[in-house]
C-alpha positions as CSV (number, residue, x, y, z in Angstrom):
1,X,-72.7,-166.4,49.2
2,X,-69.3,-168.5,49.1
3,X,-69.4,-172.2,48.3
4,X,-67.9,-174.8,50.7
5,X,-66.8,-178.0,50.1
6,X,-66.6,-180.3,53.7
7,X,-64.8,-183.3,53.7
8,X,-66.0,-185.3,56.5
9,X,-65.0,-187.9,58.9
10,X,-66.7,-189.9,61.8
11,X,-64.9,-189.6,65.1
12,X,-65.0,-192.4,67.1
13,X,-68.5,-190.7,68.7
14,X,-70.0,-190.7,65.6
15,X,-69.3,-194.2,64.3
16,X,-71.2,-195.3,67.2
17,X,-74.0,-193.3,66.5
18,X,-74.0,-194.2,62.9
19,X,-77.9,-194.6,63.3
20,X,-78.5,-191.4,64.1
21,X,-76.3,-189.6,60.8
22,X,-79.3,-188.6,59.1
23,X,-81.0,-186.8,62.0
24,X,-77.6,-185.6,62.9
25,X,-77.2,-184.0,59.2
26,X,-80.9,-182.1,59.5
27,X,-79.4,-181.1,62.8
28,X,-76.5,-179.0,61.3
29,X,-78.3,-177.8,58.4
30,X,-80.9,-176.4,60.6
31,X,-77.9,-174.9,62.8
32,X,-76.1,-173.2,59.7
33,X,-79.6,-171.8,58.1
34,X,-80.0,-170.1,62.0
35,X,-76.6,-168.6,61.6
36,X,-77.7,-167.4,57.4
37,X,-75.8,-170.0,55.7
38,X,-77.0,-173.1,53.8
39,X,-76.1,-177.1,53.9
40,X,-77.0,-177.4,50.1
41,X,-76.3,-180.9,49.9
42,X,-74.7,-184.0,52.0
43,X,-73.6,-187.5,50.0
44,X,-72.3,-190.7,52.5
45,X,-69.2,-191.8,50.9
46,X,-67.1,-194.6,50.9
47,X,-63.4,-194.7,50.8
48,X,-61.4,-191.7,52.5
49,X,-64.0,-189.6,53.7
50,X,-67.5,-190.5,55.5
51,X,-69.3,-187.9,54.3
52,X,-69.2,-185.3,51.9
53,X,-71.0,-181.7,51.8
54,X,-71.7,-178.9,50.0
55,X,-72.1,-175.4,51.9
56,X,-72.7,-172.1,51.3
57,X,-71.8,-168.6,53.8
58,X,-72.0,-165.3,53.8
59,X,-68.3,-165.4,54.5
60,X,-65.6,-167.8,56.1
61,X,-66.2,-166.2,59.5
62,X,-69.4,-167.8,59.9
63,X,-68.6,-171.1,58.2
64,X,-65.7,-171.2,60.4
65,X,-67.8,-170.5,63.6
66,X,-70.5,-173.2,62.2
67,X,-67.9,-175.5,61.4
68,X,-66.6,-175.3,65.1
69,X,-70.0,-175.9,66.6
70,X,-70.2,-178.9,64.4
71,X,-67.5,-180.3,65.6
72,X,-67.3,-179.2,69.0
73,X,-70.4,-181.8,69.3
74,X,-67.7,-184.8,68.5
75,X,-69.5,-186.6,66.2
76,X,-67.4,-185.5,63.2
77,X,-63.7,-183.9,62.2
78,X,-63.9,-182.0,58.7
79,X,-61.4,-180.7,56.4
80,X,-62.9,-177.6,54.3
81,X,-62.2,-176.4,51.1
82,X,-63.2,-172.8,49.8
83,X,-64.9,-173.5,46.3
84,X,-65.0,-171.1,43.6
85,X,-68.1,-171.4,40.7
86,X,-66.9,-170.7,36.4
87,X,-68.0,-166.8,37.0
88,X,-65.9,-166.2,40.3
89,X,-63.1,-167.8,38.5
90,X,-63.3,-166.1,35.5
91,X,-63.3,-163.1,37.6
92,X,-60.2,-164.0,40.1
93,X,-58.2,-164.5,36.3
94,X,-59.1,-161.5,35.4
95,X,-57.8,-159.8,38.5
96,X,-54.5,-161.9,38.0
97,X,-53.8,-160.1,34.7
């Protein structure tokens, strides 16, 4: 599965409903395991970002289409970045010659 990296913040929505982050978090891993992808991990940061999370997809269609349902609820806006591990990178330089 590919890796995702989310960077997370709260909208105004979800600085409100600060109290309910965690249950909101459960919430959207439960959503992306239904659609075959995983939240592997979720950290609450300070500084930049609110939150910060760790994904995995089959592919970036469906972490695209989970990321939308995620935010279409307004609690959050996320920037994501497509993380590669030391053996997918080892193979993308290998393809680059």
């Amino acid at each position: 599965m590919a890796t995702y990296i989310g960077l997370v913040s709260w909208t105004d929505q979800g600085i409100k409903n600060y109290k309910d982050t965690v249950d909101r978090a459960n919430a959207g891993a439960d959503a992306a395991a239904a659609m075959g992808g995983k939240l592997v991990d979720i950290y609450w940061t300070v500084g930049n970002y609110d939150l910060v999370a760790i994904m995995e997809f089959p592919d970036d269609e469906t972490a695209t289409a989970w990321l939308l349902r995620l935010g279409a609820v307004g609690n959050v806006r996320t920037s994501t970045l497509r993380a590669f591990n030391r053996d997918e990178m080892a193979g993308i330089i290998a393809k680059a010659g």
